[in-house]
TORKOL-4160 file (C-alpha; in steps of 0.2 Angstrom, whole numbers, padded with zeros to 4 digits, m for minus):
317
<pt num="1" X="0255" Y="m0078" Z="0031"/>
<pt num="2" X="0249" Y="m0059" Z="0027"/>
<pt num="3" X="0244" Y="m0063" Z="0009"/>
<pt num="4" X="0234" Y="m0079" Z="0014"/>
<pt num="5" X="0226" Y="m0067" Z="0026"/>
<pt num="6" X="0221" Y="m0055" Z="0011"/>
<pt num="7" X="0214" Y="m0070" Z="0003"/>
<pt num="8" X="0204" Y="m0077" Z="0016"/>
<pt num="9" X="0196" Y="m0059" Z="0023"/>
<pt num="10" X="0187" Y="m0059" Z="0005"/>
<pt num="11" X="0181" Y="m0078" Z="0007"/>
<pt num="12" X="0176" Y="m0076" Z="0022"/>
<pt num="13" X="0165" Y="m0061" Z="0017"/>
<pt num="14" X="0160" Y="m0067" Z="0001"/>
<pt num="15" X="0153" Y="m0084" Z="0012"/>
<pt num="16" X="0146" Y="m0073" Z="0024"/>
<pt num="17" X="0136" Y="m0062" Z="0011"/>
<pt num="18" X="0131" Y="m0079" Z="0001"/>
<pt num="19" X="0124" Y="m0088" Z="0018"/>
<pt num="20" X="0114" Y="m0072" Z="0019"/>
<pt num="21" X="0107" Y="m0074" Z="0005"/>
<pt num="22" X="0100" Y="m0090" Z="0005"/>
<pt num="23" X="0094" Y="m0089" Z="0022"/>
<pt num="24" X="0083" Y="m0077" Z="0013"/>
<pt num="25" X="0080" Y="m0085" Z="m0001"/>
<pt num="26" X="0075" Y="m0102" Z="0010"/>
<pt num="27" X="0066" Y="m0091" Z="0023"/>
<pt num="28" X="0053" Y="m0087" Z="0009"/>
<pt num="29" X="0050" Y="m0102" Z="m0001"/>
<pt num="30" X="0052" Y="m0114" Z="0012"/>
<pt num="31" X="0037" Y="m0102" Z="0021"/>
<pt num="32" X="0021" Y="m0114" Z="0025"/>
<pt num="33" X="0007" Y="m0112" Z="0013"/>
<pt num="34" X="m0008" Y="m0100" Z="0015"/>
<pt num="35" X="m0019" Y="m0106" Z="0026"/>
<pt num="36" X="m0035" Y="m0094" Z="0028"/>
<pt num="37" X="m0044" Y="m0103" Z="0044"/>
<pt num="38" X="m0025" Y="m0103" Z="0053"/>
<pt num="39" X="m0018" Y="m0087" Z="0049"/>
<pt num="40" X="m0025" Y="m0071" Z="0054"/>
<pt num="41" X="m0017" Y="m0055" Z="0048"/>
<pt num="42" X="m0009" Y="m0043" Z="0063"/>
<pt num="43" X="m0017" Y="m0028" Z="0066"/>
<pt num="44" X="m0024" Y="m0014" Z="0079"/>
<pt num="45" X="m0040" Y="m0006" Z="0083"/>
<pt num="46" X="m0038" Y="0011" Z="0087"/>
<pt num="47" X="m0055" Y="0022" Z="0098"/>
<pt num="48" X="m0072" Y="0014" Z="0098"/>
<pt num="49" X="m0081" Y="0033" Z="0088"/>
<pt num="50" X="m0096" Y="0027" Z="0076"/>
<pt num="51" X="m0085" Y="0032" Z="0060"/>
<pt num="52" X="m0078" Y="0017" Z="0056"/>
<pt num="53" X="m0062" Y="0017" Z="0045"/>
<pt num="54" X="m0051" Y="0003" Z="0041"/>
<pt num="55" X="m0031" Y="0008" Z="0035"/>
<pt num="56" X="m0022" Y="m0002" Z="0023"/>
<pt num="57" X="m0002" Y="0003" Z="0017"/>
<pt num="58" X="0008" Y="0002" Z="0004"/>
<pt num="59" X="0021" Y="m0011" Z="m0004"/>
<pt num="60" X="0034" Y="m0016" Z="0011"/>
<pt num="61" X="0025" Y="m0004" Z="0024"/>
<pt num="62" X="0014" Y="m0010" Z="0039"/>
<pt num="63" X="0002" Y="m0002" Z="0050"/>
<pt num="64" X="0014" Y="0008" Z="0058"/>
<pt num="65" X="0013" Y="0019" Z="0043"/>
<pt num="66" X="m0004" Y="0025" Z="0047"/>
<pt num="67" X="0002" Y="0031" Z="0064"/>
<pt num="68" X="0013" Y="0046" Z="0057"/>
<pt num="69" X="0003" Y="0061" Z="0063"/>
<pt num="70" X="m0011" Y="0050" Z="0071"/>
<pt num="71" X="m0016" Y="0064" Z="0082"/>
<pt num="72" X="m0024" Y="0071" Z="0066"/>
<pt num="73" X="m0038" Y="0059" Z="0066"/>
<pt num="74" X="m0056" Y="0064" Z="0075"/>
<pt num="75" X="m0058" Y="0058" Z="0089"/>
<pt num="76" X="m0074" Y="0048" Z="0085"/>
<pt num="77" X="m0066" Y="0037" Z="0074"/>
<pt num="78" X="m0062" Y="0018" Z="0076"/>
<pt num="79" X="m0048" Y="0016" Z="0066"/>
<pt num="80" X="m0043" Y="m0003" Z="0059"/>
<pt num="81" X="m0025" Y="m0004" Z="0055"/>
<pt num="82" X="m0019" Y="m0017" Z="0047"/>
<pt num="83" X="m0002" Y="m0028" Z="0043"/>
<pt num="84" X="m0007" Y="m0035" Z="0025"/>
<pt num="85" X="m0002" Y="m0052" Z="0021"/>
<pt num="86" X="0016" Y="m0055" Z="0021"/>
<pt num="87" X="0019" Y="m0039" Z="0027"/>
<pt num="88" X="0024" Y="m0030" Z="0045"/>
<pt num="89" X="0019" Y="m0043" Z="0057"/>
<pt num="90" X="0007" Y="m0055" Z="0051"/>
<pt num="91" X="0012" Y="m0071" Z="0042"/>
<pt num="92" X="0023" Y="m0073" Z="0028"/>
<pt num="93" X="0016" Y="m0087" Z="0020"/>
<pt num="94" X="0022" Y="m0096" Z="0004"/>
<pt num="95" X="0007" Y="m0087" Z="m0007"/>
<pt num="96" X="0001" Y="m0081" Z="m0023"/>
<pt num="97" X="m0001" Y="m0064" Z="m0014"/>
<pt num="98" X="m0013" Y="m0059" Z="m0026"/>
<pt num="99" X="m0028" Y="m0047" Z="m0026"/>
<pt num="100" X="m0040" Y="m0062" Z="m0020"/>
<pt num="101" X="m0029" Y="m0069" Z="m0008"/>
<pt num="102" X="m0025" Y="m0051" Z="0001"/>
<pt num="103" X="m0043" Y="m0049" Z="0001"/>
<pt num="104" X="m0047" Y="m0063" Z="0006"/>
<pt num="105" X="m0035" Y="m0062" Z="0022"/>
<pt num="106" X="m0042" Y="m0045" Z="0025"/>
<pt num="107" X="m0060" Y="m0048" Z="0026"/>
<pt num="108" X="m0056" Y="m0062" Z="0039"/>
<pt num="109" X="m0051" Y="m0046" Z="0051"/>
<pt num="110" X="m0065" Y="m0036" Z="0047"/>
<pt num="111" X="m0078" Y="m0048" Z="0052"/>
<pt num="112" X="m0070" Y="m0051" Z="0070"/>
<pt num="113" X="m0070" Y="m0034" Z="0073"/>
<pt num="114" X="m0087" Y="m0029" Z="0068"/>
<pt num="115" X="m0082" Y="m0019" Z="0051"/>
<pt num="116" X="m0094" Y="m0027" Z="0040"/>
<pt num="117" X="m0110" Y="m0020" Z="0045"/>
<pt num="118" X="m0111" Y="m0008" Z="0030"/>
<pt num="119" X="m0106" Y="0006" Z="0038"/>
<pt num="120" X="m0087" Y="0009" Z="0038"/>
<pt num="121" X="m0075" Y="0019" Z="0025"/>
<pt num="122" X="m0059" Y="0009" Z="0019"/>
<pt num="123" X="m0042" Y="0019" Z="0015"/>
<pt num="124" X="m0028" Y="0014" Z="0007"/>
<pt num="125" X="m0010" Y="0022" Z="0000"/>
<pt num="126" X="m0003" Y="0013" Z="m0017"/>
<pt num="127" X="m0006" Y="m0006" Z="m0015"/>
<pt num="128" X="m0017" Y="m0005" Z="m0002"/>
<pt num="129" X="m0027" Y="0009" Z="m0012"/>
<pt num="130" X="m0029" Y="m0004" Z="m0027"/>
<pt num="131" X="m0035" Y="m0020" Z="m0012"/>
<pt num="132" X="m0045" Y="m0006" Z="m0006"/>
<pt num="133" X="m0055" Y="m0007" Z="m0024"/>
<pt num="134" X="m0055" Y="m0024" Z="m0025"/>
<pt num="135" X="m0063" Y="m0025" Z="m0007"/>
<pt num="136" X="m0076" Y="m0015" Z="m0009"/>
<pt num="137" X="m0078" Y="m0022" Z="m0025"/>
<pt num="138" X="m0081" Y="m0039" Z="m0019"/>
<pt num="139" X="m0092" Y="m0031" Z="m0002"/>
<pt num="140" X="m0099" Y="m0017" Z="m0007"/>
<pt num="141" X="m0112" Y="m0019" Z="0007"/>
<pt num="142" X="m0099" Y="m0018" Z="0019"/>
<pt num="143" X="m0095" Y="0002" Z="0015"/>
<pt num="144" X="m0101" Y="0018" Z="0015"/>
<pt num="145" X="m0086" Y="0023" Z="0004"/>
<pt num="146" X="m0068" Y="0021" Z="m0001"/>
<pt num="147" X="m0051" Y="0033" Z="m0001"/>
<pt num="148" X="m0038" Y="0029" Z="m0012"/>
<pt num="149" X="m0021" Y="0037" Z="m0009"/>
<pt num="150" X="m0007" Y="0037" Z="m0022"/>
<pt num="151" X="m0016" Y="0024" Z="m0035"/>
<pt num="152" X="m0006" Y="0016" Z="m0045"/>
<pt num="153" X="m0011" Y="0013" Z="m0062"/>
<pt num="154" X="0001" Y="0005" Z="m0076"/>
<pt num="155" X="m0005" Y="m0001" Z="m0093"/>
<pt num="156" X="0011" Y="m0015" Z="m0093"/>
<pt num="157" X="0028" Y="m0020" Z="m0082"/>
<pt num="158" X="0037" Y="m0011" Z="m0097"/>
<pt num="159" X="0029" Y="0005" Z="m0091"/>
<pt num="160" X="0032" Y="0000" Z="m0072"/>
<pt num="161" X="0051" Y="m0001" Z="m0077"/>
<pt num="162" X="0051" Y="0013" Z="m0087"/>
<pt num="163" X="0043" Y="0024" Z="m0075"/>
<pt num="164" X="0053" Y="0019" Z="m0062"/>
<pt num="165" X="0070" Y="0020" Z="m0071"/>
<pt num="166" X="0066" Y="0039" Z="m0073"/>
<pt num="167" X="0068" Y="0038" Z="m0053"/>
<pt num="168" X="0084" Y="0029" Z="m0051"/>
<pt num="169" X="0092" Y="0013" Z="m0055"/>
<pt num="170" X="0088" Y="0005" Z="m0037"/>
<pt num="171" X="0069" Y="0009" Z="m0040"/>
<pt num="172" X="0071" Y="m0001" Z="m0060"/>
<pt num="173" X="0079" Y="m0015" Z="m0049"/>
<pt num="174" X="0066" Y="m0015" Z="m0035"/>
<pt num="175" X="0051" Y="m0017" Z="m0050"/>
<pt num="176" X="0059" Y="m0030" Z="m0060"/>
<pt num="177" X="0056" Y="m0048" Z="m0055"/>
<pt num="178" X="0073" Y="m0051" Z="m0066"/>
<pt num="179" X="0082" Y="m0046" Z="m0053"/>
<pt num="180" X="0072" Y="m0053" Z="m0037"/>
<pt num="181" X="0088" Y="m0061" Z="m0031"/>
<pt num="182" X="0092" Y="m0043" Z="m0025"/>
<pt num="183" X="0078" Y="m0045" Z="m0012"/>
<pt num="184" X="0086" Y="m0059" Z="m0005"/>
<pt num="185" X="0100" Y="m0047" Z="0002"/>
<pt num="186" X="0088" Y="m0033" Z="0008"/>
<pt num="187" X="0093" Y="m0036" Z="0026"/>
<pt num="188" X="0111" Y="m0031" Z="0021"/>
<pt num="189" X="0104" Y="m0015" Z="0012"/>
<pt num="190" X="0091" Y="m0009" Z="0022"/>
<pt num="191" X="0102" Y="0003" Z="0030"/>
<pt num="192" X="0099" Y="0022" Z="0036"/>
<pt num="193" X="0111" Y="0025" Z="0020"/>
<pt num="194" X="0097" Y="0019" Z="0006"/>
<pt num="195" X="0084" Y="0026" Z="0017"/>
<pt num="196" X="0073" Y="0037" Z="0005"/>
<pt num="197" X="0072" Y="0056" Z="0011"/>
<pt num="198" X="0052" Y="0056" Z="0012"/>
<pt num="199" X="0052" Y="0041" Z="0024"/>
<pt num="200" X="0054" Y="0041" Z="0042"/>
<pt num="201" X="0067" Y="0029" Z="0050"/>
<pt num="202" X="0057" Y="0020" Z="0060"/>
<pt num="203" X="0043" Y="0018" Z="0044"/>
<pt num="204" X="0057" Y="0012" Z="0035"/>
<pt num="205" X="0065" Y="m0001" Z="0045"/>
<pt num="206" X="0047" Y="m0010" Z="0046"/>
<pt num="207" X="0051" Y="m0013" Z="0027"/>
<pt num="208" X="0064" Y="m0026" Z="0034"/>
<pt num="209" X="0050" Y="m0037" Z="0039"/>
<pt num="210" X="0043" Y="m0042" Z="0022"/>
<pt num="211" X="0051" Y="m0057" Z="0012"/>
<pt num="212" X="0056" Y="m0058" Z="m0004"/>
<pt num="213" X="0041" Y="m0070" Z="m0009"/>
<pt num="214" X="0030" Y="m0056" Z="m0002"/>
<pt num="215" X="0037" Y="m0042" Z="m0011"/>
<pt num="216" X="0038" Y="m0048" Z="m0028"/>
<pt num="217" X="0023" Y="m0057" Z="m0028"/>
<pt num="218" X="0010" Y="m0044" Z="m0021"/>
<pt num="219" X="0021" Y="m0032" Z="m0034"/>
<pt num="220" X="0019" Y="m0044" Z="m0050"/>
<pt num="221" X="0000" Y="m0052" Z="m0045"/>
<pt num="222" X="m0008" Y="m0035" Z="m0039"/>
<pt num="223" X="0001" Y="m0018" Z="m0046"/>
<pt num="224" X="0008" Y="m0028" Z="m0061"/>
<pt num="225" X="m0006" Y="m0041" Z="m0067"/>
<pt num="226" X="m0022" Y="m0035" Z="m0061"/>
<pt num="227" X="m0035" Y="m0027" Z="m0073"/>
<pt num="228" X="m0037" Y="m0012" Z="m0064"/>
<pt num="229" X="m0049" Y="m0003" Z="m0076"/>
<pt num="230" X="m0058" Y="m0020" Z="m0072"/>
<pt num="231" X="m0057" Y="m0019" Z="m0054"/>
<pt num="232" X="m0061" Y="m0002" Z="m0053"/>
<pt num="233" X="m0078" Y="m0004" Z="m0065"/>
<pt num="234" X="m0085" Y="m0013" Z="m0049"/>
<pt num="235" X="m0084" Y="0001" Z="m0039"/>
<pt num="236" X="m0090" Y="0014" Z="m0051"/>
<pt num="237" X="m0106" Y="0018" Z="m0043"/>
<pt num="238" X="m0097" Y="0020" Z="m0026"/>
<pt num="239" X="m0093" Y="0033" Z="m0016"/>
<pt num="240" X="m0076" Y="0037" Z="m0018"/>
<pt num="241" X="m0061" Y="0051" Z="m0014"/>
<pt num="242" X="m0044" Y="0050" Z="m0022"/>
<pt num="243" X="m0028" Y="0058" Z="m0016"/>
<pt num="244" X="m0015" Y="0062" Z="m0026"/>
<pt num="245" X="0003" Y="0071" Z="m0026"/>
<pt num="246" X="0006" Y="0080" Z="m0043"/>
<pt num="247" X="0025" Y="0076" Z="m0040"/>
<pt num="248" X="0021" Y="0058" Z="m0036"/>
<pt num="249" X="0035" Y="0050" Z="m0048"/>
<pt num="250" X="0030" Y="0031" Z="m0043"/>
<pt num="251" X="0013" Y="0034" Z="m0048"/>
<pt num="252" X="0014" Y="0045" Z="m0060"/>
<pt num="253" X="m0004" Y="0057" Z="m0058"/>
<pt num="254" X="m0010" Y="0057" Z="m0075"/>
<pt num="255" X="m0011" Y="0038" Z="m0075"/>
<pt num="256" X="m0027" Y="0042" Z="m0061"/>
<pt num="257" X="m0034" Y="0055" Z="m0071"/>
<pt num="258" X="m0037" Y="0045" Z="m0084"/>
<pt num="259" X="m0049" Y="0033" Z="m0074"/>
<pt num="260" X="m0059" Y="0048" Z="m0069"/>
<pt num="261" X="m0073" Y="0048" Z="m0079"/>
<pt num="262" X="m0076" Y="0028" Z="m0073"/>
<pt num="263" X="m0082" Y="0033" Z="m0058"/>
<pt num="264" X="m0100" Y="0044" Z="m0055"/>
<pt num="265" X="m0098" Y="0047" Z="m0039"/>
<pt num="266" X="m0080" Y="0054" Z="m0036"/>
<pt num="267" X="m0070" Y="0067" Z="m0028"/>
<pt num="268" X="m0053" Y="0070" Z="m0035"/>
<pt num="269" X="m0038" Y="0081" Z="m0024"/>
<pt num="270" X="m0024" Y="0083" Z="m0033"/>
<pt num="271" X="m0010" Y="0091" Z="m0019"/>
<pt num="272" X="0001" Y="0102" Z="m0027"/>
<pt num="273" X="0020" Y="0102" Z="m0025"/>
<pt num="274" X="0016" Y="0083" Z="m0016"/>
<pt num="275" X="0023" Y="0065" Z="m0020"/>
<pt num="276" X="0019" Y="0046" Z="m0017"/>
<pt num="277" X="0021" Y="0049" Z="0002"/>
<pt num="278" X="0008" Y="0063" Z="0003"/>
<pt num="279" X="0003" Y="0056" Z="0018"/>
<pt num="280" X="0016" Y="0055" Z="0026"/>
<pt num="281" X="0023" Y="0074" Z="0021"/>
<pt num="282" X="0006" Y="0080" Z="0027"/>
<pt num="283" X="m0007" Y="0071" Z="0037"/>
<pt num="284" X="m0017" Y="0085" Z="0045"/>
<pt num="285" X="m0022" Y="0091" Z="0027"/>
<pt num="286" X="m0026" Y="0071" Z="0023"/>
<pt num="287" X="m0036" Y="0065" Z="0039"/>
<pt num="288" X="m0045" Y="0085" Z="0035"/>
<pt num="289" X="m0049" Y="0076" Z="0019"/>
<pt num="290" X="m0055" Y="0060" Z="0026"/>
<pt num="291" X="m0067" Y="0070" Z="0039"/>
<pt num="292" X="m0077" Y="0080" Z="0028"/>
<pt num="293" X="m0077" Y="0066" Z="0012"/>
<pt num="294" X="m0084" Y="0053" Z="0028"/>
<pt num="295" X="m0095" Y="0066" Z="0038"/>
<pt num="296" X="m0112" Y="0063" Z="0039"/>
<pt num="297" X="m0121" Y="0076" Z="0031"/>
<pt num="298" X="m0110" Y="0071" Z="0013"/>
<pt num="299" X="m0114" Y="0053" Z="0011"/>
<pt num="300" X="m0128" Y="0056" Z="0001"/>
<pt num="301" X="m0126" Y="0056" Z="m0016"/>
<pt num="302" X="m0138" Y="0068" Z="m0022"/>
<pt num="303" X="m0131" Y="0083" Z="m0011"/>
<pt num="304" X="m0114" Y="0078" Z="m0017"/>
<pt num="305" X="m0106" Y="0091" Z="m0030"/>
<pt num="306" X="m0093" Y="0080" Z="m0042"/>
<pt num="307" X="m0082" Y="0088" Z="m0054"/>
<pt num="308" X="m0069" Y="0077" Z="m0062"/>
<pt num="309" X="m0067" Y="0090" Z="m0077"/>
<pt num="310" X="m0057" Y="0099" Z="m0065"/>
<pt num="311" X="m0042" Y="0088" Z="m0064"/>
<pt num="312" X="m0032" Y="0102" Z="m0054"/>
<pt num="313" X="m0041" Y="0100" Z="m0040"/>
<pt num="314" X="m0035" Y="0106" Z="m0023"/>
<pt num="315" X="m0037" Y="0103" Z="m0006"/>
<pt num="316" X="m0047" Y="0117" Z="0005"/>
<pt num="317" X="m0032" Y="0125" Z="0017"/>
């Protein structure tokens, strides 16, 4: 009887482990298909200021991320945070999930709430800071500027992979859609003990909410396959401020230097000692950014002073 036991205690887990796995697995691709006039992406509007600025995270994040040290921001603000598409708590269709698509879903928000009147800022942190691009890229109208936090800028998957292999082999995995069946048991190991060190607990456990459809998607169709020199080309006469960590391993710093001299009308702050959750680590010194690069008295091109020779930039303490 003991030794059938010692057979069957396996089985059962092994059955229990599987049937997680393809709940997964079906809970994505069985997902209904996009529909843009049906769906509308989850978000919050936070203060009713005349500086409108709209937030959008990162790969696996939501809008909660944006409310780490939101007692930072000025108080004449109106701040749009958003759940991207198949993220946090907006809907998890059975998508491309690509640049177009993303943008697509997020313009839809902007125009309820009023943020397309050509006076707003957008901000976002990794692949929300490239959807940032493309969004002004495609309204350009609709902003006085963008911030891009953390940009990620690969010329392949190869250097993805080898990037993030320099990191751990978890992070080789997470970036290699050869081994997306991993995903499919990420409710199993999305526990406190693989929860990274720069990443608050309860930021961390809204990364449970994306499928594995929208990860490896929005991972392979935007960070992976877009052109970003091309993307970025559309924006090149726009106001723009780029953040960066010079210990950000995921994004590797230099990769942003070098579409510097794209732009005309950049600032670049390169933060010492920081990595790919700057923001996070030090949102006073980021939303101080935000204020003086979005104030008034600095939209104008012409008083603006740009200096993208000085790649060691630095924020003012």
């Amino acid at each position: 009887m003991c030794k059938r036991l010692l057979y069957l205690i396996p089985a059962i887990a092994a059955l229990a482990f599987a049937g997680i796995g393809v709940q997964s697995y079906l809970r994505g691709i069985l997902a209904p298909a996009h529909d843009p006039q049906a769906m509308t992406l989850n978000y919050e509007r936070i203060g009713h200021g005349p500086t409108k600025v709209v937030l959008l995270h990162g790969l696996t994040g939501s809008l909660q991320y944006w409310k780490k040290g939101l007692e930072y921001a000025p108080d004449d603000y109106s701040l749009l945070l958003i759940d991207l598409l198949g993220f946090g708590d907006s809907p998890k269709p059975n998508a491309r999930y690509d640049v177009a698509e993303h943008v697509g879903a997020i313009e839809k928000v902007l125009r309820i709430e009023g943020f397309d009147s050509g006076d707003a800022f957008v901000v976002g942190h990794s692949l929300g800071a490239i959807l940032a691009i493309g969004l002004v890229g495609e309204h350009s109208e609709w902003f006085e500027g963008l911030v891009v936090i953390g940009l990620p800028n690969f010329v392949d998957e190869e250097e993805i992979k080898d990037t993030f292999a320099r990191i751990s082999l978890w992070n080789q995995l997470s970036v290699d859609s050869s081994y997306q069946f991993v995903c499919y048991f990420h409710p199993l190991y999305m526990t406190e003990w693989f929860r990274p060190d720069n990443v608050p607990k309860d930021i961390f456990d809204e990364a449970k909410k994306h499928t594995w459809v929208s990860y490896y998607r929005s991972l392979d169709e935007v960070i992976v396959n877009t052109d970003l020199r091309s993307l970025v080309s559309k924006v090149q006469d726009k106001r723009i401020l780029l953040i960066h960590g010079d210990k950000d391993a995921a994004a590797p710093v230099e990769n942003v230097i070098a579409l510097l001299p794209i732009f005309r009308s950049a600032i670049f702050e390169r933060l010492e000692g920081k990595d790919h959750q700057v923001f996070l680590s030090d949102p006073a010194k980021i939303w101080a950014l935000i204020d003086d690069f979005a104030a008034p008295e600095n939209r104008n091109f012409s008083d603006m002073t740009v200096n993208l020779s000085d790649t060691n930039g630095s924020a003012p303490e």
